[in-house]
Backbone as CSV, one residue per row, in Angstrom:
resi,resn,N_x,N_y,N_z,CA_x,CA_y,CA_z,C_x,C_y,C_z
1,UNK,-26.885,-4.885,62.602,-27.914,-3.947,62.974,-27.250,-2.774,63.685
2,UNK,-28.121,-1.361,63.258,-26.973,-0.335,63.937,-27.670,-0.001,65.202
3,UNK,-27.715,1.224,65.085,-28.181,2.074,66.852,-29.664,2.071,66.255
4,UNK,-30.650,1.899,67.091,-32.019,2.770,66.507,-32.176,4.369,67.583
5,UNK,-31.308,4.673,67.848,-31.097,6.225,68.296,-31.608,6.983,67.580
6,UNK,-32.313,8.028,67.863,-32.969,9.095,66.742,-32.740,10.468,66.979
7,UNK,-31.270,10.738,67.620,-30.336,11.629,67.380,-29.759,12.423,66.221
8,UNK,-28.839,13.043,66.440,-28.225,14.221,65.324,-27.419,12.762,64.390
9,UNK,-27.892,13.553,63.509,-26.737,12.723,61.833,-25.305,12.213,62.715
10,UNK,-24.615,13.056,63.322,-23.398,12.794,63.648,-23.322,11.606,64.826
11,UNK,-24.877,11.625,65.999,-24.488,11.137,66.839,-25.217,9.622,66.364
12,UNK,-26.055,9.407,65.259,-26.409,8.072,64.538,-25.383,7.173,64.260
13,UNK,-24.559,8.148,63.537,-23.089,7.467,62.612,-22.521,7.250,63.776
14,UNK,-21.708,7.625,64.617,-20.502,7.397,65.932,-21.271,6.278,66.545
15,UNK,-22.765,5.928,66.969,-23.372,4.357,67.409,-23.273,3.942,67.018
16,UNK,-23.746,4.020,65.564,-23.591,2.906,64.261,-22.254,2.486,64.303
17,UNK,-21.321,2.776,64.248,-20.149,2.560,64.089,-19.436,2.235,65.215
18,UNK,-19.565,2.600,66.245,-19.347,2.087,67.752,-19.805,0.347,68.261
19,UNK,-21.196,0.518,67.487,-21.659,-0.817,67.492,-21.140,-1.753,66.851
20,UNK,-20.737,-1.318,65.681,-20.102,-2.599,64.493,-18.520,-2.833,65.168
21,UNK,-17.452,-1.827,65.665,-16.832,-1.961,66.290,-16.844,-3.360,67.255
22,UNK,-17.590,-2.815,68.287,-17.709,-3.630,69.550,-17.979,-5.144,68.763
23,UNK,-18.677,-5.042,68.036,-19.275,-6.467,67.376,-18.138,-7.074,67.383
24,UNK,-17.961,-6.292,65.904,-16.568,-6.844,65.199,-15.239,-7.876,66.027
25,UNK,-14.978,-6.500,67.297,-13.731,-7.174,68.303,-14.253,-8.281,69.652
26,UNK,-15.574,-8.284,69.487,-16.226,-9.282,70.129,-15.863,-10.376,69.586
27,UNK,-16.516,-10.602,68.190,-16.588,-11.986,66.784,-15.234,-12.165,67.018
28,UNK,-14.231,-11.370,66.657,-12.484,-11.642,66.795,-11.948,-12.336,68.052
29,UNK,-12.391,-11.553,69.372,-11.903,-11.559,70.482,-12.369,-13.666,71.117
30,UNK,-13.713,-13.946,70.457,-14.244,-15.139,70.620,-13.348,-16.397,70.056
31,UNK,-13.105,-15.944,68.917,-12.060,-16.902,68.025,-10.780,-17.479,68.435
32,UNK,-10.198,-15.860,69.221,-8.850,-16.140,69.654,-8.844,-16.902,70.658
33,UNK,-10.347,-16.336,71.975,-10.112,-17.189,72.705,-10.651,-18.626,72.983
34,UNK,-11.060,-19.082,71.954,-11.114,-20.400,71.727,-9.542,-21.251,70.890
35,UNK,-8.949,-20.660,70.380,-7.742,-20.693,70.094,-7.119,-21.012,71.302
36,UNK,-6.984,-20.313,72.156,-6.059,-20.025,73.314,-6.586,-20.982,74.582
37,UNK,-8.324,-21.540,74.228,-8.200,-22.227,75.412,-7.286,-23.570,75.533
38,UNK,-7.089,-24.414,74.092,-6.468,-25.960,74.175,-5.370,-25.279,75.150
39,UNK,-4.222,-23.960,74.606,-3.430,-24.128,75.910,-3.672,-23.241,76.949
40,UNK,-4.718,-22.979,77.603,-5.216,-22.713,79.011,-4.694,-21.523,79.039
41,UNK,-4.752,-20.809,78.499,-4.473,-19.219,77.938,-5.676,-18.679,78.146
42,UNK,-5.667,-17.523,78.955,-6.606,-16.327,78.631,-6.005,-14.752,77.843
43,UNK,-6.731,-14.384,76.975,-6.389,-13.504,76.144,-5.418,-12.453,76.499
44,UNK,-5.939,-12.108,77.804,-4.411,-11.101,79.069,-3.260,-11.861,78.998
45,UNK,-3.671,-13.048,79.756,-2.416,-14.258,79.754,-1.629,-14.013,78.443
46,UNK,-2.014,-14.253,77.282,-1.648,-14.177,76.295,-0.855,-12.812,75.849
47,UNK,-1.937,-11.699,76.021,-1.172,-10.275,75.528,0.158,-10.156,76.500
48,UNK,0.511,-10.863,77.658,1.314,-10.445,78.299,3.012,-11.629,77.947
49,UNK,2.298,-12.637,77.565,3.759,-13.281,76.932,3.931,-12.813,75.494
50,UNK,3.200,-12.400,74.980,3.071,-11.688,73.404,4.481,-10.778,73.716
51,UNK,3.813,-9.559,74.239,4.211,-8.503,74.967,6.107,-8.250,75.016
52,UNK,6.151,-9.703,75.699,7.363,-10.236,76.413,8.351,-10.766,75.290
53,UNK,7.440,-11.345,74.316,8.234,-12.354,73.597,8.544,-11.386,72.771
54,UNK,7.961,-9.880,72.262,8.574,-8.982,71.099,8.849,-7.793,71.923
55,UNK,9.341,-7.426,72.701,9.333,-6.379,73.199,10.134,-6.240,74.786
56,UNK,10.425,-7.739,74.726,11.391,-8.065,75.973,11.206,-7.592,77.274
57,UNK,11.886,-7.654,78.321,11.438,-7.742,79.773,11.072,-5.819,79.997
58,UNK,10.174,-6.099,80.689,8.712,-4.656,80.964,8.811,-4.740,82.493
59,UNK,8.775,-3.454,83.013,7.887,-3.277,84.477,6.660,-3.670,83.828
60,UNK,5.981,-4.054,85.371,5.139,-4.702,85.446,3.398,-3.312,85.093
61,UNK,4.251,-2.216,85.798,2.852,-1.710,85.466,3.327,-0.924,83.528
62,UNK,4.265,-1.226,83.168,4.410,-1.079,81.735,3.477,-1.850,80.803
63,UNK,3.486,-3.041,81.066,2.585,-4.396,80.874,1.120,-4.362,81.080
64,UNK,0.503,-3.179,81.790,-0.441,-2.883,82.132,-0.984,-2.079,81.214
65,UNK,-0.456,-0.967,81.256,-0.502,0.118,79.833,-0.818,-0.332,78.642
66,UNK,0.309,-1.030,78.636,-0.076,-1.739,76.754,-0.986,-2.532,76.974
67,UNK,-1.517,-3.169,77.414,-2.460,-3.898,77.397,-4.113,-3.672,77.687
68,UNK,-3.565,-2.401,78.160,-5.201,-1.786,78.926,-5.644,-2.423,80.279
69,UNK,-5.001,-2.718,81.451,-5.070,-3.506,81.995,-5.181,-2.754,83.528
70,UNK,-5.949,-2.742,84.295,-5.823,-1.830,85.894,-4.116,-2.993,86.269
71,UNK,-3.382,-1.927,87.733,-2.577,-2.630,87.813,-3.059,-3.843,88.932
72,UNK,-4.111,-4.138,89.613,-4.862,-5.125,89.806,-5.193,-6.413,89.548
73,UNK,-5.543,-6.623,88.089,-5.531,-6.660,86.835,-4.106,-7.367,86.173
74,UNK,-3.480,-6.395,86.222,-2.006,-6.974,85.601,-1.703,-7.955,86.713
75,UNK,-1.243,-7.661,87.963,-0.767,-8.404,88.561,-1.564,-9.697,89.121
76,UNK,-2.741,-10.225,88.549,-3.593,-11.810,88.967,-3.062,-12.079,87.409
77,UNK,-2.592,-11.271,86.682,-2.971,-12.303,85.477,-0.943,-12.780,85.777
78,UNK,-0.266,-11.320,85.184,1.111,-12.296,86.003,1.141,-13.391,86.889
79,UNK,0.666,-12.874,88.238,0.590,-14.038,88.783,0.232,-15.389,88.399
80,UNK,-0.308,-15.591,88.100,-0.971,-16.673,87.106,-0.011,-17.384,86.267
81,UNK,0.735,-16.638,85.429,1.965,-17.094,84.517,2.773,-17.791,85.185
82,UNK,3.461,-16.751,86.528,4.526,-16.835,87.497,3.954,-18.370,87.859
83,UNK,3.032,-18.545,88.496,2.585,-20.203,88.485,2.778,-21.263,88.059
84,UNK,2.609,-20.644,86.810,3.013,-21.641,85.538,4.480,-21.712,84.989
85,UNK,5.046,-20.963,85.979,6.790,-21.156,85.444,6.900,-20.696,84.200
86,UNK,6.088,-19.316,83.314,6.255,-19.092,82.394,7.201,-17.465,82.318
87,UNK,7.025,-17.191,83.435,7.176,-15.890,83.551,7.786,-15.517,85.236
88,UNK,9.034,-15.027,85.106,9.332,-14.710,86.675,9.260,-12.678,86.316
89,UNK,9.337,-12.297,87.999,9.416,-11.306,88.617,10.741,-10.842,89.440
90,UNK,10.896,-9.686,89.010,12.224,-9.259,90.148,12.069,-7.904,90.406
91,UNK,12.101,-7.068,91.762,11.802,-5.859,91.723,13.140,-5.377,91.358
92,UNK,13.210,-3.967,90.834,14.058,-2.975,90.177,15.107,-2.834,91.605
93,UNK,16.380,-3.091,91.111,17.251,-2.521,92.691,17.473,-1.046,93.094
94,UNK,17.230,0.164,91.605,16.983,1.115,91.705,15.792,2.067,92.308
95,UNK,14.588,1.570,91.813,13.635,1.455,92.647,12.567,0.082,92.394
96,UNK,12.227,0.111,94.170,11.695,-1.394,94.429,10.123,-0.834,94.343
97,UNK,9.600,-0.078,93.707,8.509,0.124,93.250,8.312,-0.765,91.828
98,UNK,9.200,-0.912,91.284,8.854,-1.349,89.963,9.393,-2.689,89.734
99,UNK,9.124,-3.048,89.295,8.420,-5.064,89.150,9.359,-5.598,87.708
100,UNK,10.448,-5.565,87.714,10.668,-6.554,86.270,9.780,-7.815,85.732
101,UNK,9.278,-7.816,84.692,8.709,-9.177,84.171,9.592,-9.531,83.764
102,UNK,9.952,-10.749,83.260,10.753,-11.851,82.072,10.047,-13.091,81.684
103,UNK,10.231,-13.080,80.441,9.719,-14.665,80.084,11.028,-15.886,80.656
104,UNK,10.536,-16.955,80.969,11.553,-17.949,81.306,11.627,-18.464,80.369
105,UNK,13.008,-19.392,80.232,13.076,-20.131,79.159,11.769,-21.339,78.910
106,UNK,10.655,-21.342,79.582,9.613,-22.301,79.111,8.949,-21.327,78.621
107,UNK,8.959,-20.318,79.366,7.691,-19.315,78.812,8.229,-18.860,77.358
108,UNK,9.471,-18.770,77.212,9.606,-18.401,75.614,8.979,-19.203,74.056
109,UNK,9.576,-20.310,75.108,9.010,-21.592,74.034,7.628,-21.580,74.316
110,UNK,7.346,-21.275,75.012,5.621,-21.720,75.314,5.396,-21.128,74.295
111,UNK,5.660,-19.481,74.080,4.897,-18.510,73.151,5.157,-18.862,71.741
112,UNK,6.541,-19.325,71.914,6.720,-19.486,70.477,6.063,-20.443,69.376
113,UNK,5.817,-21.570,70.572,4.908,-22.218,69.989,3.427,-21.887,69.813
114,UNK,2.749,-21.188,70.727,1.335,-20.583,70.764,1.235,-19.994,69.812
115,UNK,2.402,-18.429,69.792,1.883,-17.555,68.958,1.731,-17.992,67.329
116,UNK,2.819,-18.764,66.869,2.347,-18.954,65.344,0.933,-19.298,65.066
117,UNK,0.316,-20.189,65.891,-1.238,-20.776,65.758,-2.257,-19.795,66.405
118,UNK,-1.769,-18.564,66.310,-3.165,-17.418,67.233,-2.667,-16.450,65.684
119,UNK,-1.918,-16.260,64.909,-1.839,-15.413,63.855,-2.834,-15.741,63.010
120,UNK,-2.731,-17.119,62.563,-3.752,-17.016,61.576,-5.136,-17.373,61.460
121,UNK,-5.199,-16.968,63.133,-6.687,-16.944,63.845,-7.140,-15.229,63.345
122,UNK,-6.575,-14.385,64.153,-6.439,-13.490,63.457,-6.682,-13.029,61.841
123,UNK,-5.500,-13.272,61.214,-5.634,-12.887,60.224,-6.420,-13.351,59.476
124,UNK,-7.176,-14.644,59.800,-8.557,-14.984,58.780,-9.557,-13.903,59.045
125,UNK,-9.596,-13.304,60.496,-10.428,-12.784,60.553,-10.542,-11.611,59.626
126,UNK,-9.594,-10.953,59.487,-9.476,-9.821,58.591,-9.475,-9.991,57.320
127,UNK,-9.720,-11.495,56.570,-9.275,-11.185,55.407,-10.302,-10.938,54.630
128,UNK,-11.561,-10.338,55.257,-12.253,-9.638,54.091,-12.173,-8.178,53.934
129,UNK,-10.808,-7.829,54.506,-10.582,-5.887,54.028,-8.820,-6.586,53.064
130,UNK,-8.763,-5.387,52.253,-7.939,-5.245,51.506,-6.546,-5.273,52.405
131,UNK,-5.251,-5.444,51.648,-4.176,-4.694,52.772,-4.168,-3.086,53.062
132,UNK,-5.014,-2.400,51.290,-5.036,-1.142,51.847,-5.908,-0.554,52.836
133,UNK,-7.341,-1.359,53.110,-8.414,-1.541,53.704,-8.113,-1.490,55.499
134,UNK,-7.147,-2.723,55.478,-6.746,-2.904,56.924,-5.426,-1.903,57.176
135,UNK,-4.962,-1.051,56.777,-3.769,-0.136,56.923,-4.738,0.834,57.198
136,UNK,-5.720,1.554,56.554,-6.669,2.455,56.811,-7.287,2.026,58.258
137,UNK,-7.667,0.798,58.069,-8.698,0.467,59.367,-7.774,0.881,60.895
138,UNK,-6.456,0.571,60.266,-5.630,0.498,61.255,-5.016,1.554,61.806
139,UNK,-4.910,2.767,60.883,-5.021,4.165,61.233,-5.858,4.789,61.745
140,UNK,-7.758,4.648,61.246,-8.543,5.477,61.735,-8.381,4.762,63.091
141,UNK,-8.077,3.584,63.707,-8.770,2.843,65.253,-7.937,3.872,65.722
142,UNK,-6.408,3.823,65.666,-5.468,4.538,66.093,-6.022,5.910,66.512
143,UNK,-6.369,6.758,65.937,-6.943,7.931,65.954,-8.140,8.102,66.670
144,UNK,-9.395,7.045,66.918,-10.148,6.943,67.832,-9.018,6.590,68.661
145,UNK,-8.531,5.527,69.248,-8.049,5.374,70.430,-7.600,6.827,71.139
146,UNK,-6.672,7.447,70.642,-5.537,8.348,70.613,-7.150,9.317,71.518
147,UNK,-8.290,9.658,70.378,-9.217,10.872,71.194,-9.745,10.391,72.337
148,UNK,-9.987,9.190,72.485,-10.603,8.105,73.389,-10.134,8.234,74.385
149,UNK,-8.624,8.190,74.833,-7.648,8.013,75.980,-7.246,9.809,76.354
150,UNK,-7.607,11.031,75.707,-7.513,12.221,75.564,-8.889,12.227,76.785
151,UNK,-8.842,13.736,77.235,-9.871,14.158,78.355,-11.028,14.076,77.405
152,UNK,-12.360,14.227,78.025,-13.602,13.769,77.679,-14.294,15.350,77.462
């Protein structure tokens, strides 16, 4: 169901489509994290050993960024890891403003084992667009994001 807004042509379509959006990464976002609860993963939890495991050790408010995350935010969900012996912290000796993450050697394996079984959580979800379908899909989000995160 779309917007029942009774706005301009342009501002019908951007609800309509805003709405199916939100849906959409709702329906997705539910899947994964039922995926992720057997191992006591929350979806942050998760984006942040993801993060780690392809993209190797991050300041901490780097980890924030990519993820969309206040640095608030970043640092309960680190914390959290750090708990779990999945993930240590070291501040920068250059400057002690900035927070090294690392995965530990459990936290590597942790992911490695997680992440194969959250892919094709995922990718079922998508498999009713084409590959050319989801390359498109995957450009226009890009391009909303990109105006999205631009001044208002």
């Amino acid at each position: 169901m779309g917007t029942k807004h009774t706005g301009s042509a342009s501002e019908v379509r951007a609800l309509d489509a805003y709405i199916k959006l939100m849906r959409a990464a709702d329906s997705v976002t539910a899947r994964v994290t039922r995926a992720l609860a057997k191992h006591d993963l929350t979806i942050s939890q998760f984006g942040v050993l993801e993060a780690l495991l392809h993209l190797g050790e991050l300041h901490q408010n780097e980890l924030g960024q990519k993820l969309l995350k206040s640095s608030g935010n970043i640092t309960l969900v680190v914390d959290n890891l750090e708990k779990r012996k999945l993930i240590t912290r070291e501040r920068s000796s250059e400057d002690r403003r900035f927070v090294w993450v690392r995965l530990t050697k459990t936290g590597e394996a942790f992911i490695k084992t997680v992440f194969p079984e959250i892919v094709p959580v995922i990718t079922d979800s998508m498999v009713v667009l084409s590959p050319f379908e989801l390359e498109k899909m995957a450009e226009y989000l890009r391009q909303v994001g990109q105006r999205a995160a631009g001044p208002a």
